[in-house]
C-alpha positions as CSV (number, residue, x, y, z in Angstrom):
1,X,-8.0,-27.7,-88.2
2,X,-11.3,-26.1,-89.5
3,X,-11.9,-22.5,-88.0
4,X,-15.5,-22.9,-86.0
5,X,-15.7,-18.8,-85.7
6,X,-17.4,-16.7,-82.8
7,X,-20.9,-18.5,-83.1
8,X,-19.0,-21.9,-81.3
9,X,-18.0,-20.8,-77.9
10,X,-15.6,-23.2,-76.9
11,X,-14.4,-21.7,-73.4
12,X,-14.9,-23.5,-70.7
13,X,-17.3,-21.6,-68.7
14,X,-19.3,-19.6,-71.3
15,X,-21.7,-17.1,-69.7
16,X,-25.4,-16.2,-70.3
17,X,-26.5,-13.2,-70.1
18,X,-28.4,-12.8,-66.8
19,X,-31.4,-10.9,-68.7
20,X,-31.5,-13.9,-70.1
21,X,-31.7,-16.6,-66.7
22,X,-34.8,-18.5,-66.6
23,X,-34.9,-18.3,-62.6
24,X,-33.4,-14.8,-63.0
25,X,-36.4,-13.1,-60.7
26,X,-35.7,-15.4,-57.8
27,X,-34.6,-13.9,-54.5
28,X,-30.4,-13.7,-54.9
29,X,-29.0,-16.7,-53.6
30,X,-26.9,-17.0,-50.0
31,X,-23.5,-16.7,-51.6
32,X,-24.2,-14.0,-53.7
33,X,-25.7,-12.0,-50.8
34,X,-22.7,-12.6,-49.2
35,X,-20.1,-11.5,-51.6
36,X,-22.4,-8.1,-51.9
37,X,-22.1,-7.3,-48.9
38,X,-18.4,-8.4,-48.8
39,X,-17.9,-5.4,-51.9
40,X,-20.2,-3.4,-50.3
41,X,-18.6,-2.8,-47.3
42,X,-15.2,-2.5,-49.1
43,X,-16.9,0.6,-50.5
44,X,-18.8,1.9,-48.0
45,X,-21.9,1.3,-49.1
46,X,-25.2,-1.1,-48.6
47,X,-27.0,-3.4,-50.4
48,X,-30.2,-4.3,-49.7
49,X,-31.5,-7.6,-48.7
50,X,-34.0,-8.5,-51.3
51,X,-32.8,-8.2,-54.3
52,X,-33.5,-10.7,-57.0
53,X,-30.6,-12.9,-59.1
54,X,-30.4,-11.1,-62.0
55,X,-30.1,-7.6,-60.2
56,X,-27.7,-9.0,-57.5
57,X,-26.0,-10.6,-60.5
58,X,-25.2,-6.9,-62.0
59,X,-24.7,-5.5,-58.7
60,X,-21.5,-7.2,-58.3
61,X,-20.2,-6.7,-61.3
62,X,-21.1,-3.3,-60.6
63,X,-19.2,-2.9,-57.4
64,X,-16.6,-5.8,-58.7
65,X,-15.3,-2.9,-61.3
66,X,-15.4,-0.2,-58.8
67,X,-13.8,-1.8,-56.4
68,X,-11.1,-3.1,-58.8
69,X,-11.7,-6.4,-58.4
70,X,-12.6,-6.9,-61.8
71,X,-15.2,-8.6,-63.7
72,X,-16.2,-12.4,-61.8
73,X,-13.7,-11.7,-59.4
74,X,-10.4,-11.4,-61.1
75,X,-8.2,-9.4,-59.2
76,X,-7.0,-6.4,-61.8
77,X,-5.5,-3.9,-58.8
78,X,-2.0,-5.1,-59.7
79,X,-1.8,-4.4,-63.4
């Protein structure tokens, strides 16, 4: 089997870079609004309510680390 090296992302979910989202200064989307205010209130904390994608987008990875969620919601509390 040929290597195809790190420039052939073969995972099944790659992710772009949300600097790099074409409909990245759109307002945040319901879900994501929802799951910030979910961490948010975990923390203690508030979000505001017009934020756009990409910012919500770092947000929650943001709060998803110090929260100990973990990046894209992987639980890493236990480990």
């Amino acid at each position: 089997m040929a290597d195809i090296g790190p420039e052939h992302d073969v995972s099944p979910t790659p992710e772009k870079d949300p600097d790099d989202w074409i409909t990245g200064d759109a307002p945040m989307t319901g879900p994501q609004r929802s799951y910030l205010h979910t961490l948010a209130q975990e923390l203690g904390e508030t979000v505001p309510d017009n934020l756009t994608k990409v910012t919500a987008s770092k947000l929650i990875d943001e709060l998803q680390r110090r929260s100990g969620r973990g990046i894209r919601g992987e639980d890493t509390s236990s480990t």
